[in-house]
C-alpha positions as CSV (number, residue, x, y, z in Angstrom):
1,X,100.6,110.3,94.8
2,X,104.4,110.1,94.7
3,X,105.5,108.0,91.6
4,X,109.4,108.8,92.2
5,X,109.2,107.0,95.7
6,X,107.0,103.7,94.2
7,X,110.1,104.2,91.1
8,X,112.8,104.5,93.0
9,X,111.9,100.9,94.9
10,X,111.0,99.6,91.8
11,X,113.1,96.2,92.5
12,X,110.8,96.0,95.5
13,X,107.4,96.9,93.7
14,X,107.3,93.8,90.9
15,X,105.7,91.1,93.1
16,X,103.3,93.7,94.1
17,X,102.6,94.9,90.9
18,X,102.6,90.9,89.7
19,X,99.5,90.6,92.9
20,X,97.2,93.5,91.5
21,X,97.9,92.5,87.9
22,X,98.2,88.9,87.8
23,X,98.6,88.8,83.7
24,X,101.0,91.3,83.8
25,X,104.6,89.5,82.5
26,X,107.9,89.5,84.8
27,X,109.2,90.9,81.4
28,X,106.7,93.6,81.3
29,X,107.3,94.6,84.9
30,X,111.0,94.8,84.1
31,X,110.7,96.8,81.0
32,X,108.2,99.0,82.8
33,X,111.5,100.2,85.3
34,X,109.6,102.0,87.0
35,X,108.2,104.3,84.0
36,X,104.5,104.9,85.0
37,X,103.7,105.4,81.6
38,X,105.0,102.4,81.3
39,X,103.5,100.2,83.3
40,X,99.7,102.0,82.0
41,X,100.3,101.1,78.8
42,X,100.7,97.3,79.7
43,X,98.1,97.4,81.7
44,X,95.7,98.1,79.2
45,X,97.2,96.0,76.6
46,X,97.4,92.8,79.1
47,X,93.7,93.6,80.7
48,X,91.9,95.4,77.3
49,X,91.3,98.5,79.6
50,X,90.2,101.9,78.3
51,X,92.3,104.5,79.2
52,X,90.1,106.1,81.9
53,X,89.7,102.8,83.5
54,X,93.3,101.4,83.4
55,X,94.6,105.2,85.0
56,X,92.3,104.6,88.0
57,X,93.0,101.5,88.6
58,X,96.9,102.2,88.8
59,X,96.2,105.4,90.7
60,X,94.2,103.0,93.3
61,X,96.8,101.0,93.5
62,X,99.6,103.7,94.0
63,X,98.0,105.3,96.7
64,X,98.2,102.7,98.4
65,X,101.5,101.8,97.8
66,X,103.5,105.2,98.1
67,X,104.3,104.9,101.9
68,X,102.4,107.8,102.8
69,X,100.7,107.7,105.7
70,X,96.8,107.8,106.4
71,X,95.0,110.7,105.5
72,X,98.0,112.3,104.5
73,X,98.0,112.9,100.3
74,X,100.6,110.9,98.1
């Protein structure tokens, strides 16, 4: 997966993070900016995820976000 392309469109990427993570705040999005560190640790903290759990669920959704093409790796 390529983090610095879904972080360097982060102004695009907040509604779609808002659709996967419905409890997720504007304000967390925004302070996220894009970190993915970031955005894991709200994730857990919004949804009471274990770590394993909240780091697939993010890589799910960032492979298929990246841009990359099918079958080719992101």
């Amino acid at each position: 997966m390529d983090w610095d392309r879904l972080a360097g469109d982060w102004s695009n990427m907040g509604g779609k993070v808002r659709q996967n993570w419905g409890k997720l705040t504007d304000e967390d999005i925004r302070q996220a900016g894009g970190r993915r560190d970031m955005l894991l640790e709200r994730i857990r903290e919004r949804y009471g995820l274990g770590p394993d759990e909240a780091e697939k669920q993010l890589e799910d959704w960032a492979s298929s976000h990246a841009g990359g093409s099918p079958g080719q790796a992101v």
